[in-house]
N, C-alpha and C positions, 0 to 999 in steps of 0.2 A: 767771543766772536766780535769782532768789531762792527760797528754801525749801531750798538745797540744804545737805546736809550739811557737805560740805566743797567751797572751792572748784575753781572748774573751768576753767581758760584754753586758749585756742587751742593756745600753746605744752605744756600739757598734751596735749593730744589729739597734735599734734605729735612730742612724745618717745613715745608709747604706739603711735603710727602705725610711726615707726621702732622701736622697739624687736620689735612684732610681725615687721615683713615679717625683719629678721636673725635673728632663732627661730625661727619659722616658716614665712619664706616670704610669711605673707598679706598681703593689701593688701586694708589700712582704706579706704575710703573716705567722705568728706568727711562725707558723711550719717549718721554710724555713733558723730556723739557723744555722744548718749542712750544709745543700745545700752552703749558702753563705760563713760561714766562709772555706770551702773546696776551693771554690772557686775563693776568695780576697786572701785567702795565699799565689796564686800563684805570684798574683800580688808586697805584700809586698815583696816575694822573687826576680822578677823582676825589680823593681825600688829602694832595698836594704833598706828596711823600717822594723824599730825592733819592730813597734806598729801598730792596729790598728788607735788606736786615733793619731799617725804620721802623718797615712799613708793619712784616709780621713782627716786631716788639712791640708796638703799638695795639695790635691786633690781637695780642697776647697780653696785656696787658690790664683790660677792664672787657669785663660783658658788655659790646654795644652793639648798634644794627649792623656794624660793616660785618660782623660774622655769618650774617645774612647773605649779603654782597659776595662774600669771600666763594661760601659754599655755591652760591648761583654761579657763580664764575668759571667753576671749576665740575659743574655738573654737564654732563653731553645729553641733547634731549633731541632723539631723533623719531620720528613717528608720522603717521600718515591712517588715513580712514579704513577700517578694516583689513589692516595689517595682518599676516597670519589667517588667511580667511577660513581657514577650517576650523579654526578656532572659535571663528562665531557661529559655524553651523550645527557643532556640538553642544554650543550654550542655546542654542533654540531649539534643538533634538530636548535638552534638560528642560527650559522652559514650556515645553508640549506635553512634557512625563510626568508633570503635577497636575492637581485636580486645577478646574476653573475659580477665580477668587483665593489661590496660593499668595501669599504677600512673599515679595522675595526681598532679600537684603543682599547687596551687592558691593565690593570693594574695589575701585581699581587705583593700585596702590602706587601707580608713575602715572600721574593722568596727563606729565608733560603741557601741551598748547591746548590737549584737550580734545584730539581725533578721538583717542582711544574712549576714552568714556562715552560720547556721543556716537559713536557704531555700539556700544553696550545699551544704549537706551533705546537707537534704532532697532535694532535687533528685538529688545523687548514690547516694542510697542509694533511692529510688525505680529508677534506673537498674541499679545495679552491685551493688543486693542489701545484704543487713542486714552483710556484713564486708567493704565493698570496700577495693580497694588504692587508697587515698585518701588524701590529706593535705591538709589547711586551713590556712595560717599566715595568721590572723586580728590586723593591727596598726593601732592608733591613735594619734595623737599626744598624746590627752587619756588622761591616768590613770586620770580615775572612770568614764570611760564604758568602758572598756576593763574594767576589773574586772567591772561591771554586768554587762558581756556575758557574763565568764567567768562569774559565778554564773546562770546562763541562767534568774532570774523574771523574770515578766512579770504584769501584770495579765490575767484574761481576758478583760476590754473593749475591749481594746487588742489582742487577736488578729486584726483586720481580715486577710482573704488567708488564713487559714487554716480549710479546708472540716476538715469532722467526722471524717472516716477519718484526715488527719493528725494532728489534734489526739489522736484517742484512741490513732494508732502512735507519734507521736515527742515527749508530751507528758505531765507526772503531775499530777493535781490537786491543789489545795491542801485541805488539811480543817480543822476546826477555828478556830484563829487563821489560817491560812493561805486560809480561803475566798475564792474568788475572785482567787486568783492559780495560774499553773501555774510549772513546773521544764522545762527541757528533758532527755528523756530520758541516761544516760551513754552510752546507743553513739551521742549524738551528738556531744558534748562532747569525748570520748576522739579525735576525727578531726581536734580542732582546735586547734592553738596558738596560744595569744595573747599579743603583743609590742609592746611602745611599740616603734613606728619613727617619726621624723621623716623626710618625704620631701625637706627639703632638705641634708639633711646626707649625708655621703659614708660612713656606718658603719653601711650595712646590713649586718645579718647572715646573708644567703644565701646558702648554697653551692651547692647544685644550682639547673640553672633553672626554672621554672613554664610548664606547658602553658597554664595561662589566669590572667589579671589582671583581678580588679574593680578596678576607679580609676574611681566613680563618685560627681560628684558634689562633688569635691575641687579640679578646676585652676580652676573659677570663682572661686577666692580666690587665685590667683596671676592675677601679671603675666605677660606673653607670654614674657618673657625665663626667669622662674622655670619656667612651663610645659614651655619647650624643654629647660630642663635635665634637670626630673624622668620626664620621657618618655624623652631619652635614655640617663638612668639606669634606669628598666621597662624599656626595649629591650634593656640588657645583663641581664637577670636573666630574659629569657624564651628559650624554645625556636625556632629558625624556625618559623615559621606557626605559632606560636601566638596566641590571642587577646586580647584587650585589650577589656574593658565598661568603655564610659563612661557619664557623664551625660545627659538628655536635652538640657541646655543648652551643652554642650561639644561642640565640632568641631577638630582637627587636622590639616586639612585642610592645613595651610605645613608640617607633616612626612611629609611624601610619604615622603621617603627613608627613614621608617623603619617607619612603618605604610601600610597599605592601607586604606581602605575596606570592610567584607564587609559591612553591613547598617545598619540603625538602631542608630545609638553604637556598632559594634562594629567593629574594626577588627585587621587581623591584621598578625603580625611579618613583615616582607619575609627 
């Protein structure tokens, strides 16, 4: 295509194809090389690279933090507050079905800018009261969006899903230079940890298991083979019958043997 900054060859897309799915897991597909080349320019531009084929032999060349950079680049992180809302009304029907003083361990394994984990803690402290026995380990593959989340602004235009009574118990307003953005409250923050995990690699770092797993939204960028893997990795790090929230465009249904069916995208540990 002409006008473009730097050039762009099949064989390019090609190595960026493979270099994603062994990092991450995801599978490029064919249609995706606008998306990428828009998106690696930035990068040649940042690390002063005149080529594609530089830039990944470069990149391929020693372990350094641009592999970091590369995989943020190439990650889509779309999400918004209580997303899927039946999704949370199921987790609060579960959260109501244990005794009073249950500690629950909790996983949301794309926590993206960070809605999603923060309607997970809403949720539970609507439930379990302002000091529940709760814990959040909130992880993303991408760096910056992982941070964003930890610092919990948000624009308030962008609070779609969040009525008035929430916003004024678990939200601070901005003033001044801050107009028009909020903060999430510290007794919400304080319930959640946040951790780069890549789900295809083998060096999670959890030692107890989780009564419930988000993983929503995520195996649509894996291949079938990737998916069975990281599933039967969430099956070692959860509890029997615990639950697992997927995607609305995700079904695993060819892993029977480890999950069940319980509702829409939700499915429980055998």
């Amino acid at each position: 295509m002409q006008g473009r900054e730097f050039a762009w060859t099949n064989a390019d897309f090609d190595r960026v194809q493979s270099m994603i799915y062994k990092r991450a897991g995801i599978s490029l597909h064919d249609g995706k090389h606008a998306m990428v080349y828009s998106r690696l320019s930035r990068r040649l531009r940042e690390t002063g690279h005149q080529s594609f084929r530089d830039y990944l032999g470069w990149l391929e060349s020693a372990e350094s933090p641009e592999w970091q950079e590369f995989v943020n680049a190439l990650t889509t992180n779309l999400t918004s507050f209580f997303r899927e809302h039946h999704h949370f009304e199921i987790f609060a029907d579960l959260l109501k079905s244990k005794p009073a003083g249950t500690h629950w361990r909790v996983w949301c394994s794309a926590a993206s800018t960070g809605e999603e984990p923060y309607s997970i803690v809403m949720t539970a402290m609507d439930i379990l009261g302002q000091n529940p026995k709760f814990s959040l380990t909130a992880s993303d593959i991408d760096s910056k969006v992982l941070a964003s989340a930890a610092q919990g602004v948000y624009r308030l235009d962008g609070m779609k899903g969040i009525d008035q009574s929430k916003m004024q118990r678990f939200f601070l307003r901005g003033k001044g230079g801050n107009d028009g953005m909020v903060r999430v409250k510290p007794e919400l923050s304080r319930l959640i940890e946040f951790l780069i995990v890549n789900l295809i690699r083998d060096d999670w770092p959890f030692k107890d298991a989780f009564d419930v797993v988000f993983c929503r939204n995520v195996m649509i960028y894996f291949d079938a083979e990737t998916q069975r893997k990281v599933l039967e990795r969430i099956y070692k790090v959860m509890k029997p019958g615990a639950l697992l929230f997927v995607g609305h465009a995700e079904n695993f249904s060819d892993s029977r043997d480890l999950f069940v069916l319980k509702g829409k995208t939700v499915y429980e540990r055998r």
